[in-house]
PAVO-377206 format. One record per residue (C-alpha): x, y, z; residue in one letter; chain. Coordinates in Angstrom, 3 decimals. Each point is the difference from the previous one (the first is absolute). Layout:
# residues N
((X Y Z) 'a' 'A')
...
//
This chain:
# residues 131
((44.551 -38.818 17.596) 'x' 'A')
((2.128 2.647 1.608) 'x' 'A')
((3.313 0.046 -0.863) 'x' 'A')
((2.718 -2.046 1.762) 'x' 'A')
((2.931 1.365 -1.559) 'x' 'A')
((1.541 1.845 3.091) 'x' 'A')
((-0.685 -3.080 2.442) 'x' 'A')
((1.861 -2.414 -2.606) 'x' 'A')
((3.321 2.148 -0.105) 'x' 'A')
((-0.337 0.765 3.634) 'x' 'A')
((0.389 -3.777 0.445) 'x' 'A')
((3.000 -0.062 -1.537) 'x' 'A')
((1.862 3.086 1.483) 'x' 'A')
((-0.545 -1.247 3.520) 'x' 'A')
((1.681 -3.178 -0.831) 'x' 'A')
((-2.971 -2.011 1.462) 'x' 'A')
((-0.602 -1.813 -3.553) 'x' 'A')
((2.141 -0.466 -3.078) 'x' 'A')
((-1.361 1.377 -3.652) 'x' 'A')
((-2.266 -2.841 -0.555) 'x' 'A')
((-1.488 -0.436 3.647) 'x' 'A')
((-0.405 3.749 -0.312) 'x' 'A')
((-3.034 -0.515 -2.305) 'x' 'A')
((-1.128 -3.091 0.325) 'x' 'A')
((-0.460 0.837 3.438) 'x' 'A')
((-1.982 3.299 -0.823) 'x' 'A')
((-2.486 -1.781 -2.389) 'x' 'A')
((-0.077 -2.998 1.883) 'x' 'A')
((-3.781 0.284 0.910) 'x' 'A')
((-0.737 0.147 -3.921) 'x' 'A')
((1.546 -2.972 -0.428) 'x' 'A')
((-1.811 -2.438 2.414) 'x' 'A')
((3.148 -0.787 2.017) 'x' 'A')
((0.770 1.654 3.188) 'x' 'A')
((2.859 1.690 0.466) 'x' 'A')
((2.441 -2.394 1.397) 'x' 'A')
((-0.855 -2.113 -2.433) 'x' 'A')
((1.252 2.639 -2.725) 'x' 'A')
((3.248 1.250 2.141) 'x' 'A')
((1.183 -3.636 -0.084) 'x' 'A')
((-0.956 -0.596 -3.697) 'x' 'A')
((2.474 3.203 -0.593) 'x' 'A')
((3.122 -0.936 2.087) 'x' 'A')
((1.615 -1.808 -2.747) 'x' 'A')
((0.109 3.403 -2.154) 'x' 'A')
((1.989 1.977 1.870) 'x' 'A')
((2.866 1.767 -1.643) 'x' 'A')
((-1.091 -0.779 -3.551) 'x' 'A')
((-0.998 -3.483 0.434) 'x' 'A')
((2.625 -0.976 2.273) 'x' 'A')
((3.082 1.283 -1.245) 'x' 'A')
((-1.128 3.928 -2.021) 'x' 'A')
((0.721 -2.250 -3.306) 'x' 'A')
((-3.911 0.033 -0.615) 'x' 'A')
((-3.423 1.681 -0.509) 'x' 'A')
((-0.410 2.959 2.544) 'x' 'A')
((-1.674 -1.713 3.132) 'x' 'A')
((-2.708 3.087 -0.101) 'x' 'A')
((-1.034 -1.021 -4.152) 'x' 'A')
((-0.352 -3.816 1.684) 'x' 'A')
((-2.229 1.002 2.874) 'x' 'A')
((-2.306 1.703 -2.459) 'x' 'A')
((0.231 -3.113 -2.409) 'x' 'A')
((-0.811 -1.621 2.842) 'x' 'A')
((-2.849 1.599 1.642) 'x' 'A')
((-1.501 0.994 -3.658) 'x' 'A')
((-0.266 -4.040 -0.710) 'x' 'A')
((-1.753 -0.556 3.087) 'x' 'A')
((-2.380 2.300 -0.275) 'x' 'A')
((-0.919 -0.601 -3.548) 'x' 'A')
((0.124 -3.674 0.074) 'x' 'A')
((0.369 -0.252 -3.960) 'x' 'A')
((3.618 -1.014 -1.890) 'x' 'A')
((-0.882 2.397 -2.842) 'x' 'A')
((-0.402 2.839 1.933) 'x' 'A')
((2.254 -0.405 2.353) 'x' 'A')
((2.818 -0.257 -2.363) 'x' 'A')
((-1.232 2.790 -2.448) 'x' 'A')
((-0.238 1.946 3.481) 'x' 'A')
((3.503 -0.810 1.148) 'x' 'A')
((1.392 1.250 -2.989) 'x' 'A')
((-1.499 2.872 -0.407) 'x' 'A')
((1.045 0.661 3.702) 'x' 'A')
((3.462 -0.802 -1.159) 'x' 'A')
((0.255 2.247 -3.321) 'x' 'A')
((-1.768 3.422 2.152) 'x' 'A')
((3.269 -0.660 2.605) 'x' 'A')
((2.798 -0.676 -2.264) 'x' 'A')
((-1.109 3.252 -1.708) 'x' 'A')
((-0.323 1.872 2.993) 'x' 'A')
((3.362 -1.190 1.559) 'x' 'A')
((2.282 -1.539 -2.795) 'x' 'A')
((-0.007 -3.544 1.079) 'x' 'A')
((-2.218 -2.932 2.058) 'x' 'A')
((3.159 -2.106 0.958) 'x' 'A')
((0.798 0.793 3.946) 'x' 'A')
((3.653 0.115 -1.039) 'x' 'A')
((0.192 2.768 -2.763) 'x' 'A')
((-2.806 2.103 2.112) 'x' 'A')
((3.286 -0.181 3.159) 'x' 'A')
((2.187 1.241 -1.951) 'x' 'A')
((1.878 -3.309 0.973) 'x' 'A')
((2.796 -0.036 -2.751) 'x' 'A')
((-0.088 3.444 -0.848) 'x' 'A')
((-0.461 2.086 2.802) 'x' 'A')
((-2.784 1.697 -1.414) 'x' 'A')
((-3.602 -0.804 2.143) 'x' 'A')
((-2.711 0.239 -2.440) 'x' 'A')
((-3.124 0.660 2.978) 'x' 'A')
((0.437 -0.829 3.098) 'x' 'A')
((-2.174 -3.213 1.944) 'x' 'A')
((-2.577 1.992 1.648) 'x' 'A')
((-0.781 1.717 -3.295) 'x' 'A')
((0.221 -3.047 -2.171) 'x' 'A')
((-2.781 -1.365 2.352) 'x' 'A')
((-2.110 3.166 -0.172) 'x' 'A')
((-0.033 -0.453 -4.119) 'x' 'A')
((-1.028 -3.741 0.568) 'x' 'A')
((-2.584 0.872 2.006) 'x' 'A')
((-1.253 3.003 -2.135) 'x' 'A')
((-0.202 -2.577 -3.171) 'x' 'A')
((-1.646 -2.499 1.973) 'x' 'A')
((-2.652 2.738 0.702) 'x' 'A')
((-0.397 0.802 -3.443) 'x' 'A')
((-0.588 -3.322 -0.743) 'x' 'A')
((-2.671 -0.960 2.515) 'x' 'A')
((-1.670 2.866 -0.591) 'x' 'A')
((-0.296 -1.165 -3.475) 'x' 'A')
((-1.258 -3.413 1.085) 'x' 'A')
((-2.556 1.883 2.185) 'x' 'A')
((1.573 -1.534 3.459) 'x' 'A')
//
């Protein structure tokens, strides 16, 4: 598969999609659903699940698409966390909130780039699972 990274983040910097839409809207055709289908499965994840308290919309996406794709509870989870552990090392944190800055004025990586690492970990993981 060639890589999708750059489309992902572009996503996000024009403002058409939030994190999550981002890349479940790039992968969408691995996943079976079209790509409406996948914008509207992400509008609920905006902003850190609604309100930058939560997971980083870009790790969900990934979770997201990753599950679909693999179709197995086992895998998908051992998948999502590995997915998780590779960006909290790369950036200091998964939680949309910390990776702001919100609270301490210090941002962490910005959106666009937070959605380029989901994408590049969801790349290394379906090229593991041969997809």
């Amino acid at each position: 598969m060639e890589s999708r990274i750059d489309k992902a983040a572009a996503r996000k910097a024009c403002g058409s999609h939030n994190c999550t839409q981002a890349v479940c809207c790039t992968y969408a055709d691995l996943t079976g659903l079209s790509e409406e289908t996948m914008k509207d499965m992400g509008n609920c994840f905006a902003a850190g699940m609604g309100n930058m308290e939560g997971t980083c919309g870009a790790l969900v996406g990934a979770g997201l698409v990753y599950g679909l794709v693999v179709k197995d509870k086992a895998k998908a989870m051992k998948g999502m966390r590995q997915m998780m552990t590779k960006f909290e090392q790369r950036n200091g944190a998964t939680q949309c909130k910390v990776l702001k800055g919100v609270g301490t004025g210090k941002v962490l990586r910005e959106c666009p780039l937070c959605v380029a690492d989901a994408a590049e970990f969801l790349e290394q993981l379906l090229g593991d699972a041969g997809k």
